[in-house]
C-alpha positions in Angstrom: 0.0 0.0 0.0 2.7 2.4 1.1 4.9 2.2 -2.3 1.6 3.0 -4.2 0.6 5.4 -2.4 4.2 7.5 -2.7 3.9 6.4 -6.5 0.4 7.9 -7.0 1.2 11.0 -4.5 -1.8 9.4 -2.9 -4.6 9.9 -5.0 -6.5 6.5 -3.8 -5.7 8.3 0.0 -8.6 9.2 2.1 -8.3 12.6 3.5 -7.3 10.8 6.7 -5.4 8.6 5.5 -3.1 11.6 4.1 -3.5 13.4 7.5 -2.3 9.9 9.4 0.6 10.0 6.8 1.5 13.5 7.5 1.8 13.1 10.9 3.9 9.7 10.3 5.9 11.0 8.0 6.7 14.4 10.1 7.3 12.3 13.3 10.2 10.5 11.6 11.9 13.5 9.4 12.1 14.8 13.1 12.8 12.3 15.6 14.0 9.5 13.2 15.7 11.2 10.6 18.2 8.2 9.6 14.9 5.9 9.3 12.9 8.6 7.5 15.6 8.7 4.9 15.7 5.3 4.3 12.3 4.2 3.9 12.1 7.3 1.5 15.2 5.4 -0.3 13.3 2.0 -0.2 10.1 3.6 -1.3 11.3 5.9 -4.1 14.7 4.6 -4.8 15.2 6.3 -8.3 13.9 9.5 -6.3 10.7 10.2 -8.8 7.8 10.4 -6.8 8.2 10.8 -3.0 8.7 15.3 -4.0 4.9 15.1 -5.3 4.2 12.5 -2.1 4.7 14.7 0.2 3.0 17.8 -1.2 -0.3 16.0 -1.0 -0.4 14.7 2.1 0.9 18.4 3.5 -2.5 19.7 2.9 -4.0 17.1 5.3 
């Protein structure tokens, strides 16, 4: 579910489901910040996607 939905910039996401990432994603970039980089390596590896990813779920 995760890879798709960094793929798709989560357009099948429920605007909860953005929200829940938001705060998921935020919590690691700031207390996890060797994890939060690589799950984004393991998610977007070729570095494409995760840019538009995280512009749609910061509006949640």
């Amino acid at each position: 579910i995760l890879p798709e939905a960094v793929q798709t910039a989560c357009k099948k996401c429920t605007q909860s489901q953005r929200r829940l990432a938001r705060k998921t994603f935020d919590a690691f970039k700031g207390y996890f910040p060797e994890i939060h980089e690589e799950l984004r390596k393991r998610l977007d590896p070729k570095n494409k996607y995760y840019e538009a990813f995280e512009k749609a779920i910061s509006s949640a």
